[in-house]
N, C-alpha and C positions, 0 to 999 in steps of 0.2 A: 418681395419677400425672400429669393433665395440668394437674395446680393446680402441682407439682414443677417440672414442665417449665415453664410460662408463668414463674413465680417466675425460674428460670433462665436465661427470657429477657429477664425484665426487668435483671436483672443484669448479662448479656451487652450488653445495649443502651445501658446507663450510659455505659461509653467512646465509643460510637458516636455517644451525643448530644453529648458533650462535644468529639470528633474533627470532628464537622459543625459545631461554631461556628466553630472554625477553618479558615483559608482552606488550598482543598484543592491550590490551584496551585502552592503552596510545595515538595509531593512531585513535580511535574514536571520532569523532564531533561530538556530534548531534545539534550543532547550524547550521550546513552547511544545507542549505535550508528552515530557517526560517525565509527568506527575501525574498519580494518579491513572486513570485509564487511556488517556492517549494511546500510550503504546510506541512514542516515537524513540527515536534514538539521537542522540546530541555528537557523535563523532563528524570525522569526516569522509565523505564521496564527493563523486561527479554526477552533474545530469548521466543518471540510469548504471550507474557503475556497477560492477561484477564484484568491487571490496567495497564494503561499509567497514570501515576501519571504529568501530567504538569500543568504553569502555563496559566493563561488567561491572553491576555493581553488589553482587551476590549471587550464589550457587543451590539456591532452594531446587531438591530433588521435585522430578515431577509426584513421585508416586513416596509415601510414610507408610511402612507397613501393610504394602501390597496394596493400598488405595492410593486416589488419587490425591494430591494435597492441595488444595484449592489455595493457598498463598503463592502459587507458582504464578498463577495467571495474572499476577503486577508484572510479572518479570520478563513479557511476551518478548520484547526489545531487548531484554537483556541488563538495560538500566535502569532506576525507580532517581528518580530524584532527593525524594525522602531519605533514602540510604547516605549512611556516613564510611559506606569504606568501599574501594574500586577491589576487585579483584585481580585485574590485568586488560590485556585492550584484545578482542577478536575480531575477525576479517567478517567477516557476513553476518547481515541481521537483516531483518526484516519490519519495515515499517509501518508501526498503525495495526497491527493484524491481533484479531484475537482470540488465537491457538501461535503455538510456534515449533522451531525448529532451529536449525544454524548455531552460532557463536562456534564459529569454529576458529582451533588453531590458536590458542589465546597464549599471549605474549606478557610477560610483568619484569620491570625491572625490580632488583630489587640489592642490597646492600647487608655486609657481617653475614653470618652465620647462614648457611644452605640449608631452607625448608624448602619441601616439594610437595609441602599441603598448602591451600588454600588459607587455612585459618577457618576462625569464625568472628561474624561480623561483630560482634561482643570480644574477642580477643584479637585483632586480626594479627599481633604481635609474635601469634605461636603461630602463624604461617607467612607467607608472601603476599597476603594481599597488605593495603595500607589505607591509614585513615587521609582523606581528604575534607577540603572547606570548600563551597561552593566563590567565595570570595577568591579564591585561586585558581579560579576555572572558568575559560574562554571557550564557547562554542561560536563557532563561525561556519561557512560555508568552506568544506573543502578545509576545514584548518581546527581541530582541536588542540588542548593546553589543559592541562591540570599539576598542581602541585602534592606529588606522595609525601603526605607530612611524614608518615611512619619513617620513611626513607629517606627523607631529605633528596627527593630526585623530581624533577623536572620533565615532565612527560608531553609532549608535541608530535600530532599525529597530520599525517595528509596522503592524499590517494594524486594515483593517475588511472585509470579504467578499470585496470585491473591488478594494480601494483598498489601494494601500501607500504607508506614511507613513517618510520618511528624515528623521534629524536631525541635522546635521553639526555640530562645535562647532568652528570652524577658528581658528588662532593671526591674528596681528594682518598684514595679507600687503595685496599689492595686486594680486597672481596667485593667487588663489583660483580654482579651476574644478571644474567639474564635467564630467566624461570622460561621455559617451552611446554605449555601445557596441552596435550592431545586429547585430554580425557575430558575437555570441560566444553560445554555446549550449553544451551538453553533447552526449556524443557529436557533438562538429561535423566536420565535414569541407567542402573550399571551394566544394563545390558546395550546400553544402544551404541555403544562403540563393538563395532564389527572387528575391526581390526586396523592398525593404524604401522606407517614404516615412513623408519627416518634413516637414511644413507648420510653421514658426514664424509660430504665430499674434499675439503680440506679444511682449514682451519680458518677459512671465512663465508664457506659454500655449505647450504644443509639440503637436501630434497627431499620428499617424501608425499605418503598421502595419509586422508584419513577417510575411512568408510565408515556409516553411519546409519542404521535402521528406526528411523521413527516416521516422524510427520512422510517426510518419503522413505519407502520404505528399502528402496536400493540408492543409496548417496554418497558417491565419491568423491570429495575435494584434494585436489594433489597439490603441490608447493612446492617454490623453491625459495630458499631463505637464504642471505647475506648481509656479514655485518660488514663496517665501513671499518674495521681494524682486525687482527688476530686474537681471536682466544685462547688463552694460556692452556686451558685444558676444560675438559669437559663432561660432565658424567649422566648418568640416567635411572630411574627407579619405574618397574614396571610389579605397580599394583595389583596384580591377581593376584587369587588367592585358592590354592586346595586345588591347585591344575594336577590331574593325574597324571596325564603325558606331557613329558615335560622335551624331550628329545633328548639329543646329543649336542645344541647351543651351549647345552650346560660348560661345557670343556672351557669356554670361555669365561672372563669374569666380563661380563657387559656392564658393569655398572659404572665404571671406569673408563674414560678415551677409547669406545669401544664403538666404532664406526658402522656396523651392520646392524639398527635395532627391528624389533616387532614383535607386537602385541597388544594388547588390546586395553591397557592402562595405564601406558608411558610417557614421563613426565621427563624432560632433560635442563640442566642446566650449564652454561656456559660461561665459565670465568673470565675475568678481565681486571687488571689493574688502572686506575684511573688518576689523573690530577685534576687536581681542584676546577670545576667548573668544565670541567673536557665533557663534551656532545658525542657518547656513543650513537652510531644510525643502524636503522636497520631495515632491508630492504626484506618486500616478502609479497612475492607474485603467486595467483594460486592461477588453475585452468580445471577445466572437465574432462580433461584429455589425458594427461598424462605429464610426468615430473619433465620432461622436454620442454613440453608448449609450454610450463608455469615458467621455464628458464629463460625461453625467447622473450614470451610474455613481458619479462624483468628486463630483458638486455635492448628490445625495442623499444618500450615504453618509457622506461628509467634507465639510459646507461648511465648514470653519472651519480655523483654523491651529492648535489645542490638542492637541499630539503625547501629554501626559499622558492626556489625555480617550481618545482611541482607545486607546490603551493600556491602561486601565481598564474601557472597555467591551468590549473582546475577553478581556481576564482574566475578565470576570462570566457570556461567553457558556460560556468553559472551567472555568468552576467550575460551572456550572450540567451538562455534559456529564458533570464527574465526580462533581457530587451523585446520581447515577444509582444508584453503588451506593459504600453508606460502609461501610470497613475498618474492624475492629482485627484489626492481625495483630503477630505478635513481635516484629519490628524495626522500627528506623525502615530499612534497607535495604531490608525488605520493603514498608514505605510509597511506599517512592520506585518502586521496580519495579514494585508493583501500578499506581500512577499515571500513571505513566511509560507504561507498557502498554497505560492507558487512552486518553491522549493518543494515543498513535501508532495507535490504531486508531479513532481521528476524523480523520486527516489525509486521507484518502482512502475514495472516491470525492470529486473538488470538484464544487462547483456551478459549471455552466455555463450559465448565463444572465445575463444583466442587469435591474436595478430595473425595466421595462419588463415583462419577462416575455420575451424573445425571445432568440432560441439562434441557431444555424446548425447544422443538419444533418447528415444522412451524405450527404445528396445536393449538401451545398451552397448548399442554400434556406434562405431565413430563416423560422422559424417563432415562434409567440407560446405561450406553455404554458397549457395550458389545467386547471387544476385541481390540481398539480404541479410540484413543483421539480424541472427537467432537471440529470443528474447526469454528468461525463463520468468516464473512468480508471479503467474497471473491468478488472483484473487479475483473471479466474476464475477460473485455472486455481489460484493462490492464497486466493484470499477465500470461494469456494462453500464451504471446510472449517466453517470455525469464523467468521471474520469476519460473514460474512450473517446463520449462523445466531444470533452475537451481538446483531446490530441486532433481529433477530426477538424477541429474548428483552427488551432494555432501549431499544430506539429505534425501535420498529413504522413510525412514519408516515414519517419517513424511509428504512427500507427498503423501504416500497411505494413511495416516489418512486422507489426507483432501479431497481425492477422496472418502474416506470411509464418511464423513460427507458429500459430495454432495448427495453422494447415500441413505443415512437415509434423508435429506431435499426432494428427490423427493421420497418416500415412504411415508411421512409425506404431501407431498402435494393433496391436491384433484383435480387440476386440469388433470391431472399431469404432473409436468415438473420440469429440474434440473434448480438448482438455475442458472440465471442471473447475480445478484448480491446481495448477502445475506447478513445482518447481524442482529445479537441478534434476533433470532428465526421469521424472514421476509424476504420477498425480495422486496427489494426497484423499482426492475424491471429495471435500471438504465442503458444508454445504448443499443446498437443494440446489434444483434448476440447471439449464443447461444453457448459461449464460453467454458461452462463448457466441451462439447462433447469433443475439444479441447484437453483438461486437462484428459481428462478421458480417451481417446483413444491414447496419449500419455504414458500415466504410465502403461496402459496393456500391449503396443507395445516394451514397454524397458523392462518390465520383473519387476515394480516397484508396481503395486497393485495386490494383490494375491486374490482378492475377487473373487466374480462371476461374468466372464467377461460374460457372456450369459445373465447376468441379468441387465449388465452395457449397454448393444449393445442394448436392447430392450428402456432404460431410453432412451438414446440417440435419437432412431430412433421416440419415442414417444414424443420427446420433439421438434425435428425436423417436425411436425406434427400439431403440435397446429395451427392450421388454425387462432385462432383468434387472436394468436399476434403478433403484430407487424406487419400485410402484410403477413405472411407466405403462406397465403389462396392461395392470389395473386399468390406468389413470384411462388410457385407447379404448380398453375394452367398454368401461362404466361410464366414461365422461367425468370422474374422479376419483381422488386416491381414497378407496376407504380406511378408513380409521385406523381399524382393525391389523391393518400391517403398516401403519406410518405413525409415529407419535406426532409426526409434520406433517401430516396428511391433507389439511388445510392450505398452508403456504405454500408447499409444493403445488398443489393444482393450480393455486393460483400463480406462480409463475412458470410452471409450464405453457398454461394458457395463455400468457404475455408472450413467451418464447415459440411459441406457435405461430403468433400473430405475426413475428419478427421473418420466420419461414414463407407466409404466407404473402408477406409484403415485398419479397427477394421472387421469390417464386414468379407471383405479377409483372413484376419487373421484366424476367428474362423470361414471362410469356408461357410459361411450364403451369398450365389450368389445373392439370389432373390433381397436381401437387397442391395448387392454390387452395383451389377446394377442400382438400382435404384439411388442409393446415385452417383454414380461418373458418372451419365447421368446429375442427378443436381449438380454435382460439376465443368459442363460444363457453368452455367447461366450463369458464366462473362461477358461472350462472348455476351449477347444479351444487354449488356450497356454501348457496346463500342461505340462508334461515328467513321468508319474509313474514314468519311470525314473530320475531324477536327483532328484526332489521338487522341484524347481523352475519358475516358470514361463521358457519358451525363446522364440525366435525361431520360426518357425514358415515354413517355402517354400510356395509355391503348391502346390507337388504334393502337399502334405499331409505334409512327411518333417521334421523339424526340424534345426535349421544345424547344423551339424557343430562350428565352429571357435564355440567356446562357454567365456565367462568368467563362474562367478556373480560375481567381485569387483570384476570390470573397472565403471567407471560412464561410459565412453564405447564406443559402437559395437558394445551390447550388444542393442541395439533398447528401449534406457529413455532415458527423461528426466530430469536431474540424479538419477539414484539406479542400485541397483544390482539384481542380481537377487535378492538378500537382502531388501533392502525391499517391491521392489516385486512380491516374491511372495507377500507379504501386503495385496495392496491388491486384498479384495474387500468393501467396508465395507459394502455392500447383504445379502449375502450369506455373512457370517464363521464360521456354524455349516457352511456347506456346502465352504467352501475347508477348514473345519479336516478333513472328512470324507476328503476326497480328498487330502489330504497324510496319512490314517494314523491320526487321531483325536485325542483328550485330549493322550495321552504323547506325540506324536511332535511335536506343535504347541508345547508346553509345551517340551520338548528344543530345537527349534529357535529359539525367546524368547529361553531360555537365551542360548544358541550368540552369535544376535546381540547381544545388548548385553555379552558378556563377551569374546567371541573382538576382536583386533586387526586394523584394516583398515589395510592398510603405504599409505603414502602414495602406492607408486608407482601404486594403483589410480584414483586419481583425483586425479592429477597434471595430468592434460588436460581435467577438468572445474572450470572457473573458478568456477563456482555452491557446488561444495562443496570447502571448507576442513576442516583441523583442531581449531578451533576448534569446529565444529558437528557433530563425530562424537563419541559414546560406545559405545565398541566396534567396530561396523558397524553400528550404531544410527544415521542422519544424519538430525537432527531440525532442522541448519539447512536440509531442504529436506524442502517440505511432504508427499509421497507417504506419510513413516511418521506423520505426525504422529498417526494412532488406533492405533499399533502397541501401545505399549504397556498400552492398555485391553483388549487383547485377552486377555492372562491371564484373564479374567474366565470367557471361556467354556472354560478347561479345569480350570473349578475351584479357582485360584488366586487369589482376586484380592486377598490378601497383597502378592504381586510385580509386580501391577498400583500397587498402593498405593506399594511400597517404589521403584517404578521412577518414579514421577510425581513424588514427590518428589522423587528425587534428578534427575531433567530439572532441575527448577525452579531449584533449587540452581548444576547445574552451566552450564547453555546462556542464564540470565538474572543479572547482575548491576549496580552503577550507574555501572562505569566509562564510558570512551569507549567500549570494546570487549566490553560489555555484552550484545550480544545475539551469538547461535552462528552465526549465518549474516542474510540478509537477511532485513530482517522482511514486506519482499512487503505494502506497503502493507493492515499492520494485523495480518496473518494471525500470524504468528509473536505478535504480542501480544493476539489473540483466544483462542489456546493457553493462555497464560500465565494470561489471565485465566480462562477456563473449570475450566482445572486448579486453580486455585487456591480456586476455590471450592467445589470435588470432585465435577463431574459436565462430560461434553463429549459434543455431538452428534458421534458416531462417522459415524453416515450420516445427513445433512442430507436430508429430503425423508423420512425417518421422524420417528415422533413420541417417540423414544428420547432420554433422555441415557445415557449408560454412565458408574457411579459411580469417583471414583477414592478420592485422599484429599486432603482440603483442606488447605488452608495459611494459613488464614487462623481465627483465633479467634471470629470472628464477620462478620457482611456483612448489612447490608441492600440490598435488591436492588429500586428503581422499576421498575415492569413497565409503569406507565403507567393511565389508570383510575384511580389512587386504591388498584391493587391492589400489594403490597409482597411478596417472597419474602425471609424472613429463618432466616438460614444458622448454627448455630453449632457447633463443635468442641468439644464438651466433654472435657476434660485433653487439650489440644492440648500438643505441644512437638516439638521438632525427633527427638524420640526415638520418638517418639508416633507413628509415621507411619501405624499399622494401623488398619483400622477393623473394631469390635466390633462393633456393629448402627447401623442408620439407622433413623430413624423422621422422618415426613412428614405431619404433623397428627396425631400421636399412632398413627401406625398402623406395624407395621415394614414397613420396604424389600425387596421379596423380589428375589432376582434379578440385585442391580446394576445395576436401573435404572430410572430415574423415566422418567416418560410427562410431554411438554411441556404436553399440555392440563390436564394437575392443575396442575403448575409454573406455566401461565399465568392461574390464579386464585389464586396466591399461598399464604402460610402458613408454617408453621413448619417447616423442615428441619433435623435433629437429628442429625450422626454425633459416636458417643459413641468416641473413640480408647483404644489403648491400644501396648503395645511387642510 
């Protein structure tokens, strides 16, 4: 039998070797969820790059008339697909996420007459931005292309880690400019530029920074910028307006070749004479540090002016990310979407440091990293599912760095407590839970961060602790958050509860009882915000009585978080054999599966939550938002796991495709395509901080899989077809699969994983 098997795999591996000679960045989209709710962004970066170099495709304020304006939240990336006019290209975005921040520093070429507004997407002619056609426009890994019809110019963008390379090809002009926009950000509103300084250091050298108060509420990005010829001259316009004190700058005319700027709504422009078809460049490195490090940053990274060269070398870093684990699967739609998938869950966490080694802090301070790549934008309450536990399975050493940068952000904090959800030296606070524990008690338990776990165990339990936020005070004192001070009061208990679990499973490990105890007592709270008169879990009042005025369908102002009481009454993923106990058992857990993915959730239920669309629901199944994302493995434990099978599949199917509008909801920097992937391979860590995967059914014909080591996990479907969805036995080095589910410590010495399909 295992001479069959091997035979079988060498068979399976033929297309694999032949697929691996071929370049694997050709299957990358990155337009795939730029429509619509995705949230992603089509420019160009590298695996985890510090520049996302993309374009904007509109300037919608957060806030109309002192309120909020809810048309912003298409814009989270920055780009909408739908839109017909770019506003210019900016260094940082943020992938999948649904709040935002960044678009900083935003660059436009543009031609004739010097505007230093924007426009509007209805005229874009009265300002600098310009209309584009999607037929003109290449997104690629590491390589964007668009054509500025307004302008008749030629736009090609590409990164190296932390350097972005622009390559303009302008018509033959003697007003050629380049627009330098400081004021324009995502989610902007007029106050949130702090203060911004631009030094023209000669007449192809600029530095400066920008500070920024929103999503984080202290954010400095600094710069230094260089074009590949001389600017003839150069000028700038700084929009405030009704400034009392004005000083004595005044003596200057600054709006003319005026080398010293600053303030807080400065825009510049710099001239240039062009011929026909001539390739203005322009080089633009930022740092967290300071206008120095953004210069080394530049002169390390890119000394040179060969835009093909960086172009080619960030291609070879994203081939090397997805040689990680090589497909053959049915289509080539399925080639693009597995890749696709893989891409977007490299775009985030970026690296935040500079070629130096030094960062800036949560306190502020410049620090030097000491054995470790510092990593900023970590989204938990998203990425702890499946994303983390991804990197644990095929990119070990960079997910101990970024366990290593939680643990220098809670060293750095004075509260103290590990990041939430962090970026560019803040934590936005963003979401329930304290996800990181999660992430952190994970990478110990698999053997992937090598720090000091006694010093990890103490962050955790201390962060699990802070009585003043969020309810926690409550949550310890009652055994949950009541109502009465959480509108999330609900969700949060329950993943605190999960995140308890995660403490008390680290805790076990390194032998620390008192802590154990303590932790897996509160990893019991679910339990006290169940309703089991209704079968659901409820809102819960201090006096111990549950809310009265109570909607399972409603997904606002139920006490959950982007979901509803349908979902998130299955969110006990530490503990799934015990919630199904207290709902009734096998049948009534299994009925209610059912229920969810067949029954119809009417739109008006969540009408007033912006996170969930119709595009990311099947049934009352919402899988564009992460709370269900282990729902469906859950069949497994009542016996079923046919309709585990039958239901993973048709996910994949329905909520992943390679249009614009591709993905079902926001893909939450990575998470939504750490899912994709997992599933597709046919097993997903249900509860991260166990050594469990839960089997589903693969989608893929075969997979080799780098663990890293030298050691390989190779995957194959035998009579795979879109028909095929069931799975008849598994076998794992020759042995069968009991149970539906492998154990990550076998998984992470590699070998032969065998599910033999059928209908």
């Amino acid at each position: 039998m295992k001479i069959l098997v091997k035979a079988l795999f060498l068979l399976a591996l033929a297309p694999l070797a032949s697929s691996a000679q071929k370049k694997l960045v050709q299957y990358v989209k990155p337009i795939i969820g730029t429509a619509k709710m995705g949230h992603t962004f089509p420019g160009a970066t590298v695996p985890f790059g510090a520049v996302q170099l993309s374009p904007d495709t509109d300037t919608i304020p957060y806030a109309v008339g002192g309120k909020y304006n809810p048309d912003v939240y298409k814009y989270c990336s920055g780009y909408q697909y739908s839109d017909k006019t770019i506003v210019g290209f900016s260094h940082t975005h943020f992938s999948g996420t649904g709040h935002s921040d960044l678009g900083d520093l935003l660059i436009m070429p543009t031609v004739g007459s010097i505007q230093m507004n924007p426009g509007t997407a209805d005229h874009p002619e009265n300002g600098y931005r310009s209309r584009f056609n999607h037929e003109n426009e290449q997104a690629e890994a590491n390589y964007y292309k668009v054509k500025l019809d307004e302008k008749d110019i030629l736009a090609e963008l590409t990164t190296s880690t932390r350097v972005g390379f622009h390559r303009y090809t302008f018509p033959k002009t003697d007003d050629a400019h380049i627009i330098f926009d400081l004021t324009a950000g995502i989610y902007n509103y007029d106050e949130k530029n702090v203060w911004t300084v631009v030094r023209v250091v000669n007449d192809t050298l600029i530095t400066g920074f920008r500070q920024t108060s929103g999503w984080a509420r202290t954010r400095t990005v600094y710069f230094a910028m260089a074009f590949s010829k001389p600017f003839k001259s150069y000028g700038s316009k700084n929009g405030e307006q009704n400034q009392v004190y004005r000083g004595f700058w005044r003596k200057f005319n600054q709006t003319e070749n005026f080398p010293d700027l600053a303030g807080r709504k400065l825009r510049m422009h710099f001239d240039f004479s062009t011929a026909s078809s001539e390739q203005l460049q322009v080089k633009f490195a930022i740092s967290p540090v300071s206008m120095r490090n953004a210069l080394q940053n530049m002169q390390q990274e890119v000394p040179h002016w060969n835009f093909d060269r960086v172009r080619q070398e960030g291609q070879n870093l994203w081939e090397n990310e997805l040689n990680k684990i090589i497909v053959d699967v049915p289509t080539q739609e399925d080639k693009i979407n597995f890749y696709t998938a893989m891409y977007h869950a490299a775009l985030m966490p970026t690296v935040y440091m500079d070629v130096n080694g030094e960062y800036k802090g949560l306190d502020q301070e410049v620090y030097q990293v000491k054995g470790f790549t510092n990593y900023t934008s970590f989204s938990l309450w998203d990425t702890f599912r499946a994303f983390h536990p991804y990197l644990n399975l095929i990119n070990q050493s960079r997910n101990a760095d970024m366990v290593a940068s939680m643990m220098a952000h809670y060293q750095q904090s004075v509260l103290p407590m590990l990041p939430i959800w962090s970026h560019y030296a803040n934590d936005n606070w963003c979401m329930s839970g304290y996800h990181s524990v999660s992430v952190i008690a994970d990478a110990i338990l698999k053997g992937v961060y090598k720090g000091d776990a006694i010093a990890a165990l103490d962050a955790c339990v201390k962060t699990a602790n802070s009585r003043n936020y969020e309810g926690i005070g409550y949550y310890i004192d009652k055994g949950y958050l009541p109502s009465e001070y959480s509108g999330t009061s609900v969700s949060n208990t329950l993943e605190y509860a999960y995140d308890d679990w995660c403490i008390a499973q680290l805790a076990k490990k390194l032998g620390r009882t008192e802590i154990y105890n303590t932790f897996i007592k509160r990893a019991g709270s679910w339990k006290n915000v169940y309703d089991p008169g209704i079968g659901f879990m409820r809102p819960k009042m201090a006096d111990g009585t549950f809310k009265k005025d109570f909607d399972v369908l409603k997904t606002d102002g139920q006490g959950f978080i982007e979901g509803n009481a349908w979902n998130f009454s299955l969110y006990v993923p530490h503990d799934p054999e015990g919630m199904m106990a207290v709902m009734g058992g096998k049948a009534r857990l299994e009925r209610y599966l059912d229920s969810l993915f067949s029954m119809h959730l009417p739109d008006e239920f969540f009408a007033h939550t912006e996170d969930i669309t119709r595009e990311g629901i099947i049934g009352n199944y919402v899988h564009g938002n992460e709370p269900a994302h282990h729902v469906a493995y859950l069949y497994n434990i009542v016996g079923q796991p046919r309709k585990t099978q039958e239901k993973i599949r048709m996910i994949l199917k329905n909520q992943y495709h390679n249009g614009p509008d591709g993905l079902g909801g926001n893909d939450d920097c990575g998470q939504m395509s750490a899912w994709y992937i997992f599933s597709s391979l046919g097993f997903y860590p249900l509860a991260p901080a166990s050594d469990e995967y839960w089997l589903g059914s693969p989608a893929v014909k075969s997979a080799l899989i780098q663990l890293g080591n030298g050691k390989t996990l190779r995957v194959q479907a035998i009579n795979q077809s879109d028909k095929n969805v069931h799975v008849k036995k598994v076998m794992f080095n020759g042995k069968l699969v009991e149970g539906m589910r492998l154990k990550h410590s076998d998984v992470a010495r590699g070998g032969d994983l065998v599910y033999y399909m059928e209908r």
